[in-house]
Backbone bond lengths (Angstrom), bond angles and torsions (degrees), N, CA, C in turn:
res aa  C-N    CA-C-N  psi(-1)  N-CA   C-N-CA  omega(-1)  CA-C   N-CA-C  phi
1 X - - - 1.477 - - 1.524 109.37 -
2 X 1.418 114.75 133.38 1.726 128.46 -168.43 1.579 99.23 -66.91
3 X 1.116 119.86 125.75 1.942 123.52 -173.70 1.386 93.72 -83.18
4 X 1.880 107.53 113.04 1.394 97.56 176.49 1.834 117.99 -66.15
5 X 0.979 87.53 -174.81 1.680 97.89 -170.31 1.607 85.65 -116.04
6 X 1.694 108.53 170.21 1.717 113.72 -148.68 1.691 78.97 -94.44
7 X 1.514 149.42 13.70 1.315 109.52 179.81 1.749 87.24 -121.36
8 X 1.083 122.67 -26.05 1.482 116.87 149.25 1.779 119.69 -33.59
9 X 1.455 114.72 -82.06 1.286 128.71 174.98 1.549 101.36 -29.91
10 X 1.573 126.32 -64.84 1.181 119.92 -176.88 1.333 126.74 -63.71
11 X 1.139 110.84 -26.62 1.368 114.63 165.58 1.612 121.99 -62.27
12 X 1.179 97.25 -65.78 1.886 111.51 169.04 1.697 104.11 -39.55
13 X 1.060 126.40 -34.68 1.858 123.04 -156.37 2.057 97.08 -124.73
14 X 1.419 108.32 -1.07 1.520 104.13 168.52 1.851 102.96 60.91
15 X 1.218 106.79 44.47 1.598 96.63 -178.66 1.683 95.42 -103.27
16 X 1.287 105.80 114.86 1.656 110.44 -179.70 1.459 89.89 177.52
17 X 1.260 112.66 137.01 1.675 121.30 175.49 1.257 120.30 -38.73
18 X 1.084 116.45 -70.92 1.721 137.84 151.29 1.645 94.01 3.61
19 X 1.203 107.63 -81.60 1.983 115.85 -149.70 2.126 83.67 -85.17
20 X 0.810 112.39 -26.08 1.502 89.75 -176.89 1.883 115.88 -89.89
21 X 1.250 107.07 -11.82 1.136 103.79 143.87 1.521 146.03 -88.00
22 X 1.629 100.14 -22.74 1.513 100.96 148.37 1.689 127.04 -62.08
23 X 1.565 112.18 -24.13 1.094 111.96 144.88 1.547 146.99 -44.13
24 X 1.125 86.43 -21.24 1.787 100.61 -171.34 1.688 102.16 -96.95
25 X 1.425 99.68 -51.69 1.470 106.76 175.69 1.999 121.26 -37.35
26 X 1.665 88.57 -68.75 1.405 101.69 149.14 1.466 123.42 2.94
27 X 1.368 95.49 -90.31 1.654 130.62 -163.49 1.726 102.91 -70.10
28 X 1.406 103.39 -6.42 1.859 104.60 -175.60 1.645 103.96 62.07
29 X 1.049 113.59 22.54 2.118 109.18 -177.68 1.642 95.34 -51.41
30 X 1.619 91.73 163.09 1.402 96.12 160.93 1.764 119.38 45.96
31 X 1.165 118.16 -179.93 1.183 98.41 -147.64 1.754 101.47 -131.69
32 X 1.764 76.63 68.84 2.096 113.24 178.30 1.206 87.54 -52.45
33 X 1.492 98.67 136.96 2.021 97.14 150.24 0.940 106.37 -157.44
34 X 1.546 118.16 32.71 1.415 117.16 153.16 1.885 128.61 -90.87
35 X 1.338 111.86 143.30 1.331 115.73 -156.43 1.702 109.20 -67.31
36 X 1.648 93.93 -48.75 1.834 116.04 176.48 1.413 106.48 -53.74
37 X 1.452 119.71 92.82 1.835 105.55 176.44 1.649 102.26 -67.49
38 X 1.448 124.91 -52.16 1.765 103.71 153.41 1.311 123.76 -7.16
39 X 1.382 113.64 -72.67 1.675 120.44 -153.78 1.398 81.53 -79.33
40 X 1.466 138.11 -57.93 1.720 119.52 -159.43 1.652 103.64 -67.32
41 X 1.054 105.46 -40.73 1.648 109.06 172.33 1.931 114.47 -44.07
42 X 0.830 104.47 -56.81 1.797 131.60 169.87 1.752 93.57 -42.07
43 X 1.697 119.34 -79.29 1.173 117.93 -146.37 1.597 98.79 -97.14
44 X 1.052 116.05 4.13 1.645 110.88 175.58 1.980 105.85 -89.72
45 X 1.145 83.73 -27.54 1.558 94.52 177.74 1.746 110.06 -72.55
46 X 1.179 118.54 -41.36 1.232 153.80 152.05 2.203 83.21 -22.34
47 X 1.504 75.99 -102.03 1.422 87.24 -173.92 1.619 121.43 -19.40
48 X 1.212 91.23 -67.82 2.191 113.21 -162.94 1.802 89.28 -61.30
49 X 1.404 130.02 -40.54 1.213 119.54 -178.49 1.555 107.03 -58.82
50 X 1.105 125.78 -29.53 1.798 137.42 -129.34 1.529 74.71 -94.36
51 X 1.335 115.26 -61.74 1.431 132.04 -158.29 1.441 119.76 -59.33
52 X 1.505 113.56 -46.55 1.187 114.51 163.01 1.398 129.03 -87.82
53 X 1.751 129.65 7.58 0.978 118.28 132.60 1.783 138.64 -80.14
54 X 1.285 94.44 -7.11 1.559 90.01 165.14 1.240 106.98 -108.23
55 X 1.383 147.16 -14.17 1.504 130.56 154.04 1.928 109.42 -47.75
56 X 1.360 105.78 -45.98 1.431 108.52 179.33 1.935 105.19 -55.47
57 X 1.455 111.68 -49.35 1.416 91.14 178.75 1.231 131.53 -84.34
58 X 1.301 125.16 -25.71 1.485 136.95 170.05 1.291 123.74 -107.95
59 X 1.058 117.10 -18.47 1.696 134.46 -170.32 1.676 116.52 89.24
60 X 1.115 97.12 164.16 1.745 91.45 179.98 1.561 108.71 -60.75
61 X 1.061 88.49 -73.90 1.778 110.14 -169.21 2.002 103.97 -15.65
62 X 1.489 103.52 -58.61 1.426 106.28 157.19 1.093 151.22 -70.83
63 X 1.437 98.16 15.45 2.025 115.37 -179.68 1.150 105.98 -99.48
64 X 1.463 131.51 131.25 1.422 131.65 170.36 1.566 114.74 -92.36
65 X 1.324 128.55 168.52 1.394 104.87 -175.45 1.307 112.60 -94.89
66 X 1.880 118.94 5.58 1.382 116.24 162.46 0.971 112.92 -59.97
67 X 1.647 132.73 -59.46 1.268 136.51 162.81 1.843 110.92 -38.65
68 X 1.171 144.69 -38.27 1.395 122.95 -175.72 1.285 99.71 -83.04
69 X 1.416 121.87 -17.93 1.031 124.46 -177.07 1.670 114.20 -39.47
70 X 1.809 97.53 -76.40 1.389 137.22 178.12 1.763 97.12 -50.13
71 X 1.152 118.37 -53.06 1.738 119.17 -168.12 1.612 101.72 -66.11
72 X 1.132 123.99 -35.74 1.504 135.31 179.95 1.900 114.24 -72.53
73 X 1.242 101.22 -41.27 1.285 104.66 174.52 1.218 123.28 93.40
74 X 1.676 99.95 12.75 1.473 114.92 175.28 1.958 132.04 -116.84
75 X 1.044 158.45 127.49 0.848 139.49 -149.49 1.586 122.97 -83.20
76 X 1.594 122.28 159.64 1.493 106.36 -147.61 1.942 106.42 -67.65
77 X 1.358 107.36 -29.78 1.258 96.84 145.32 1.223 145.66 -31.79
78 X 1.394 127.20 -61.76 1.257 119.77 -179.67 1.359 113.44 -98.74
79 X 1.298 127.99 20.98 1.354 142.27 115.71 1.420 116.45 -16.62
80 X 1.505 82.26 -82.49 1.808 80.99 178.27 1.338 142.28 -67.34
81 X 1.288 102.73 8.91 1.578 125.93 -171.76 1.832 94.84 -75.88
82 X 1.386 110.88 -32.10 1.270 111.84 -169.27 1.900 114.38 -116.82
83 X 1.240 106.50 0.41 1.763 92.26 -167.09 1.372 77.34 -159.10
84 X 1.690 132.95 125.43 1.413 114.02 164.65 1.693 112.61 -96.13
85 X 1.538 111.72 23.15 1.624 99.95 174.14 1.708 93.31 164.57
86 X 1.575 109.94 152.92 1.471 125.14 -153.52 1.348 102.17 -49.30
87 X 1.623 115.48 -50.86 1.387 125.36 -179.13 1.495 125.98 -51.35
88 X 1.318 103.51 -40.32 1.641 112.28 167.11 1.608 103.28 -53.28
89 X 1.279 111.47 -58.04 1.886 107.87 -177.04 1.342 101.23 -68.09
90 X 0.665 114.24 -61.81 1.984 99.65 -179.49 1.524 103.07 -38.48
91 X 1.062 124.43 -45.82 2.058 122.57 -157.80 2.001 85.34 -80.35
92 X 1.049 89.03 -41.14 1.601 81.61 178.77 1.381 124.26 -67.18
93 X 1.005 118.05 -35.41 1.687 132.11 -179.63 2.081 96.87 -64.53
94 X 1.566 86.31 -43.98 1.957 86.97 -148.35 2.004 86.90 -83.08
95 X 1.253 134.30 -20.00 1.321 124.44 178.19 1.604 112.57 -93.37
96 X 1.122 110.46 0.28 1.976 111.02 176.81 1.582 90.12 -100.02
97 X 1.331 130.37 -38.42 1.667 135.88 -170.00 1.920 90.02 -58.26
98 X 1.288 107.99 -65.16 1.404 116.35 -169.78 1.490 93.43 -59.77
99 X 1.032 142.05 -98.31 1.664 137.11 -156.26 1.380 96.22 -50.40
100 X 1.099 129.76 -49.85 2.393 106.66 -176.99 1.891 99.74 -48.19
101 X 1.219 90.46 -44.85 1.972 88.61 -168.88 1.227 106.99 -57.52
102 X 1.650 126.95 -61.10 1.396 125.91 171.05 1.357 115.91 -46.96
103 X 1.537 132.69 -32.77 1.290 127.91 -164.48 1.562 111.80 -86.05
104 X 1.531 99.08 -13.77 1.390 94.64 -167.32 1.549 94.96 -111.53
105 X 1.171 122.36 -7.28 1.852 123.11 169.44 1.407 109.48 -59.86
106 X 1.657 89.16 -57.57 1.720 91.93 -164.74 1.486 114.09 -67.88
107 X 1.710 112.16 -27.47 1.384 109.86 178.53 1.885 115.42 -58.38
108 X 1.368 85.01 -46.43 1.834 95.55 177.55 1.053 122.63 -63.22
109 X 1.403 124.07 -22.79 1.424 118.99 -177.78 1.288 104.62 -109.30
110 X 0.992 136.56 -0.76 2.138 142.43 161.12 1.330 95.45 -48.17
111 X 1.929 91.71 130.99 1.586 110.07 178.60 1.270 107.82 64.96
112 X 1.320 143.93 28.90 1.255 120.96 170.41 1.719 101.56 -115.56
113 X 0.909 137.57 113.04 1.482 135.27 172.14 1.333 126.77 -86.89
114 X 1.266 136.60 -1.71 1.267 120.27 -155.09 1.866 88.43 -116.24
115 X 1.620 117.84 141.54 1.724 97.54 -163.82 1.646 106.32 -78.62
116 X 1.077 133.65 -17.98 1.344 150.64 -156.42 1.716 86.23 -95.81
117 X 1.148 135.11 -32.98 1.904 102.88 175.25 2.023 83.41 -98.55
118 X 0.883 131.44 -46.34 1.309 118.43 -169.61 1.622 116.18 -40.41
119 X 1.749 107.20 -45.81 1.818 95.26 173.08 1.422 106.55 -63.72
120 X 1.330 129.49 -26.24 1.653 130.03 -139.39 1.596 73.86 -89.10
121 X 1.540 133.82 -63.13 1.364 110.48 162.08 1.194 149.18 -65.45
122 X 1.087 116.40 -8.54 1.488 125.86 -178.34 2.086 92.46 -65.85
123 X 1.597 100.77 -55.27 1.810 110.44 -161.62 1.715 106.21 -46.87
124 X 1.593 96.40 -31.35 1.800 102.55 -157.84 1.867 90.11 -98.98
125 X 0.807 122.01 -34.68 1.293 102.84 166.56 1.617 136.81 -89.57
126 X 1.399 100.90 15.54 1.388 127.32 150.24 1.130 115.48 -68.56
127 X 1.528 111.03 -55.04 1.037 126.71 -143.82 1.846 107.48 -86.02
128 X 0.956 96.20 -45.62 2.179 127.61 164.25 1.641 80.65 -27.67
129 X 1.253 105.49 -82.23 1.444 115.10 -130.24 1.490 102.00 -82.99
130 X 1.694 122.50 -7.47 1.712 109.58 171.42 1.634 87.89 -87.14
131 X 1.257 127.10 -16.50 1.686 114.44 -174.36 1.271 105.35 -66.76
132 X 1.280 129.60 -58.39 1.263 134.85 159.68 1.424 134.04 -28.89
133 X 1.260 105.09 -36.37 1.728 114.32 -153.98 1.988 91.83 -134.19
134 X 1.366 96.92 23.61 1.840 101.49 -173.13 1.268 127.42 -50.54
135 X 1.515 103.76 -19.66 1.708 122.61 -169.35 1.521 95.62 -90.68
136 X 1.200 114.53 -53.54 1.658 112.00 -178.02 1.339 113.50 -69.36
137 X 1.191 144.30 -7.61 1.356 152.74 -155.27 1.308 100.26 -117.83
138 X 1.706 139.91 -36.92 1.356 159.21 -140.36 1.515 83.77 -118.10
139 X 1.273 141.74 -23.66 1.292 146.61 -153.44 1.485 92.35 -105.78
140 X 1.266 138.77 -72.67 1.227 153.54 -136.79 1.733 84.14 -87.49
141 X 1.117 124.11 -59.77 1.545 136.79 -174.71 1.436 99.06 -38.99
142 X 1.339 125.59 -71.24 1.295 149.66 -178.51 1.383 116.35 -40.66
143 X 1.710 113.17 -64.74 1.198 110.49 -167.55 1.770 117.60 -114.30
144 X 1.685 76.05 29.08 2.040 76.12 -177.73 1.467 118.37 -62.24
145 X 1.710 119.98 -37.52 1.316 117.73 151.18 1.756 123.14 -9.37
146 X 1.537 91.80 -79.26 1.485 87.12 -166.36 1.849 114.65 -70.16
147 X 1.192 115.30 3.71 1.139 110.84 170.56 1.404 146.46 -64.69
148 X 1.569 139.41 134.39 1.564 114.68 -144.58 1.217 105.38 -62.67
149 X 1.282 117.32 -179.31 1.966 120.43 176.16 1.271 117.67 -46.22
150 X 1.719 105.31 -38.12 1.750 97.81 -152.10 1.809 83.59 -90.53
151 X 1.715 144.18 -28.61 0.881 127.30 -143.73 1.784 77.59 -87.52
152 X 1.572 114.11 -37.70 1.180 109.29 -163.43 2.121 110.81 -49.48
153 X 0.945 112.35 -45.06 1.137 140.03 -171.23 1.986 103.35 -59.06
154 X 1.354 96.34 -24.29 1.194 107.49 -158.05 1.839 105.69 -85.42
155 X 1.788 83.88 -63.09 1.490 95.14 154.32 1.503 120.88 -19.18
156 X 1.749 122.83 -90.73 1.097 150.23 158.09 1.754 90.23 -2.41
157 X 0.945 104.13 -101.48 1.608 122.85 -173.17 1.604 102.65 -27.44
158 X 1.064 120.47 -45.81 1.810 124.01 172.80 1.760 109.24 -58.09
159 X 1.249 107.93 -58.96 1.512 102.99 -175.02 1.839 97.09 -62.19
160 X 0.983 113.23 -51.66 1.610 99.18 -166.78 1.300 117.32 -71.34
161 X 1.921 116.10 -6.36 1.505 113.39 165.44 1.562 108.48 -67.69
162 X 1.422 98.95 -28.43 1.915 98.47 -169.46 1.676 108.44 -80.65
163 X 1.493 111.55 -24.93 1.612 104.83 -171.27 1.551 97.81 -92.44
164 X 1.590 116.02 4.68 1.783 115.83 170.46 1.655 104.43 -69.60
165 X 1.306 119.78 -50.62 1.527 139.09 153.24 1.438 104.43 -20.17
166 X 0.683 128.01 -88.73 1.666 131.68 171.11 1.345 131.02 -43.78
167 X 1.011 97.68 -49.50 2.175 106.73 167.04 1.981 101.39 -65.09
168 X 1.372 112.78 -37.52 1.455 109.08 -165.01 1.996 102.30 -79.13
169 X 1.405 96.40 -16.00 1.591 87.43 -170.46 1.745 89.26 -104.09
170 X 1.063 123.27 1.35 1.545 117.95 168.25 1.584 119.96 -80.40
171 X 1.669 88.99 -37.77 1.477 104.38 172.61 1.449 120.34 -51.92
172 X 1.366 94.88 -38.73 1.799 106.51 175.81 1.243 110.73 -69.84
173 X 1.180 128.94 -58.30 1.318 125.21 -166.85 1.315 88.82 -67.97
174 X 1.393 148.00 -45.19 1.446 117.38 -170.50 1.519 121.59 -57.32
175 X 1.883 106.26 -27.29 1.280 99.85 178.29 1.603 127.31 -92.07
176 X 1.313 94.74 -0.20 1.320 111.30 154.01 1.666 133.63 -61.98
177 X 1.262 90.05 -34.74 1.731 113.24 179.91 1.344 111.44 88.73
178 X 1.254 119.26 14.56 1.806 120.19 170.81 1.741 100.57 -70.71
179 X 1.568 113.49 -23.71 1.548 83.98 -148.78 1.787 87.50 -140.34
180 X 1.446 125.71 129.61 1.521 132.36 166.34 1.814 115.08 -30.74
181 X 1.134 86.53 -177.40 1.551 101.01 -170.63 1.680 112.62 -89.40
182 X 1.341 115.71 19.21 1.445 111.55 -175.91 1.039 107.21 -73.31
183 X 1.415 123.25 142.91 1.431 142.32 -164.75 1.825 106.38 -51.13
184 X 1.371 126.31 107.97 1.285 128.18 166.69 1.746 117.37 -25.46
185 X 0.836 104.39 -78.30 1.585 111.26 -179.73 1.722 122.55 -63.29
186 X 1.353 105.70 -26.59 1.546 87.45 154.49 1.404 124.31 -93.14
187 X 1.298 110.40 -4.93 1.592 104.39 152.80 1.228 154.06 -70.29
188 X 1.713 90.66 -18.83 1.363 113.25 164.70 1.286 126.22 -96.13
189 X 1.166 106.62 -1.69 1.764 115.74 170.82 1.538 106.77 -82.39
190 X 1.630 99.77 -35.40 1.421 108.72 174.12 1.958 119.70 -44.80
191 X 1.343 91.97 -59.81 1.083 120.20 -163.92 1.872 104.56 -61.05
192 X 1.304 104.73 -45.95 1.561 124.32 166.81 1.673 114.20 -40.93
193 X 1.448 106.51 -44.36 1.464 123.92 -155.88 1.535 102.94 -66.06
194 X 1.851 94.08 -44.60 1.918 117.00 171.56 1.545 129.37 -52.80
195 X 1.472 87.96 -48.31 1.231 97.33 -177.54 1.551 111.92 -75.29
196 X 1.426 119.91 -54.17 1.447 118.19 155.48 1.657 124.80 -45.77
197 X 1.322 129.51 21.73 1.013 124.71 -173.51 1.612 103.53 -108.12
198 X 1.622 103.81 -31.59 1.346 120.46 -172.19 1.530 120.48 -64.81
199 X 1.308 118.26 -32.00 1.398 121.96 164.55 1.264 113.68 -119.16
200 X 1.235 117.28 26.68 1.634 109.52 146.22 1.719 96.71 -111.68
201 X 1.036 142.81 5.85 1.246 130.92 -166.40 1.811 115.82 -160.41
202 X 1.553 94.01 28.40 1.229 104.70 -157.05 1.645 112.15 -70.41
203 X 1.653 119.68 -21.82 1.326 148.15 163.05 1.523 92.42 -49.91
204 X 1.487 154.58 -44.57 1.056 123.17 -153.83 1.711 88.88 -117.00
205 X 1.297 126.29 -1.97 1.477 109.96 167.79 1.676 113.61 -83.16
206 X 1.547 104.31 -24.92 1.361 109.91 170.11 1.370 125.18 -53.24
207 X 1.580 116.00 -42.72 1.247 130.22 -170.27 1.436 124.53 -81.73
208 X 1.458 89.20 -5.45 1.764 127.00 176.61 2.021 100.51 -92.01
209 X 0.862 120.57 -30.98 1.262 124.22 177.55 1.393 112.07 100.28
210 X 1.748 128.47 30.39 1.169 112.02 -169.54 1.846 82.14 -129.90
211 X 1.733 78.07 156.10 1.417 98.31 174.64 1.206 108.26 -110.45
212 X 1.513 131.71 -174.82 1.510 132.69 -177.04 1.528 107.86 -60.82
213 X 1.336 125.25 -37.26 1.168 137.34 -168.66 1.881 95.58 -55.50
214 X 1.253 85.63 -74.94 1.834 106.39 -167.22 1.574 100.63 -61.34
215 X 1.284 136.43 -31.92 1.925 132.68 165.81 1.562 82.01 -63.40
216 X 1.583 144.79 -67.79 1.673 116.72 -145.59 1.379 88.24 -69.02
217 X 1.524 152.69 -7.58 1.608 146.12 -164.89 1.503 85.19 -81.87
218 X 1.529 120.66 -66.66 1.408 115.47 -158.21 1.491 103.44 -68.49
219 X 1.099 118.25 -50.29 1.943 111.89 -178.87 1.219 97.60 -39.26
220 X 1.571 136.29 -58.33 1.327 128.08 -154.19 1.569 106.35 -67.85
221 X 1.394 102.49 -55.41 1.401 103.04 -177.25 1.355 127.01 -55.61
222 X 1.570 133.20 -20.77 1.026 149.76 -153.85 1.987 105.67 -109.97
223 X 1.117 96.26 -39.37 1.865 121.86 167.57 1.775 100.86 -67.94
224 X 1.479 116.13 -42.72 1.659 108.17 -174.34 1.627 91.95 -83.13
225 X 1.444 121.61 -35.72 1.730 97.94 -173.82 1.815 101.66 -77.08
226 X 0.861 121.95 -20.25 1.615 130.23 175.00 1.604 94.94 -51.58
227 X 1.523 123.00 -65.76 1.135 119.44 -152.30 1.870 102.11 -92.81
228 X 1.161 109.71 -15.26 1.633 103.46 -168.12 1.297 124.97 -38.15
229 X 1.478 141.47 132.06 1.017 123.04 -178.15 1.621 112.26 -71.12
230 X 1.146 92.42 156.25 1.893 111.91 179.20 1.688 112.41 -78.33
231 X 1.176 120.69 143.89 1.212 113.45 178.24 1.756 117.21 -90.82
């Protein structure tokens, strides 16, 4: 099978602000009440862009929504047409991050049976889709702290649905016999730690000479000597 390339992948799985806020629109999230799914599609994107460039410069916690207001280009009124308070956009940001990741795992790894190409895809189509979606992923990473209990909680529960993905296809290969008896779940936390390293730290893999392609080569390769069985 031809290894897509990251503007293929994004294309095929719609990871671009644009379509994941028409996603939201869609779904009625949050508390849309505009009629034009165009125009809410348009200014929600507006918004979620606005938001994660000023979480990137000041952090959320210190953004008011006069300020996203003004950065968005919309007035604090029609602000509220789409988000009635910071926490709602945060729960919104951190529950579309969790369902694109799940939606686009399970799509990528359908039909594949054997556990040894399933991690080798599972890592790169992890990996695809925080390249793509780096701002929303760098966002959620960042400011899950300040997030309320239940979103905080929620968060939490998302990363450990995705490193279940990884422990369950380790499980296989162990019962396959590709891979030793090291504990499933701390291998997949392992594996989590890597992949999260790439867009929080993606400046020093760059400067290393690797692109997303060549980081899912080393995760994989580095995850099969992790797991190899011992003689």
């Amino acid at each position: 099978m031809e290894r897509p390339s990251l503007e293929s992948f994004t294309a095929r799985h719609h990871l671009d602000s644009r379509s994941l806020c028409a996603q939201i629109v869609e779904a009625r999230e949050g508390a849309i009440a505009v009629r034009s799914a165009q125009a809410a599609t348009d200014n929600l994107t507006r918004i979620i862009e606005a938001t994660l460039r000023l979480a990137n410069r000041k952090g959320f916690a210190a953004m008011t929504l006069r300020e996203l207001a003004r950065e968005s280009g919309l007035s604090l009124g029609g602000l509220y047409a789409y988000i009635g308070s910071k926490d709602e956009l945060a729960r919104l940001i951190q529950a579309w991050v969790s369902r694109t990741l799940r939606r686009v795992m399970a799509s990528a790894l359908e039909d594949i049976d054997d556990s040894r190409s399933r991690l080798a895809t599972a890592i790169e189509a992890h990996l695809l889709t925080t390249e793509a979606l780096r701002e929303w992923f760098f966002f959620l990473y960042m400011e899950a702290h300040h997030l309320a209990s239940d979103e905080r909680r929620q968060a939490v529960a998302a990363e450990r649905n995705s490193e279940q993905i990884f422990a369950d296809i380790i499980r296989q290969g162990q019962a396959d016999g590709h891979y030793g008896a090291m504990n499933a779940d701390i291998a997949a936390g392992l594996v989590k730690a890597m992949l999260q390293d790439w867009y929080l730290k993606r400046h020093k893999h760059g400067e290393r000479g690797l692109d997303v392609a060549a980081y899912a080569d080393t995760v994989t390769a580095a995850t099969e000597a992790l797991l190899a069985t011992r003689a």
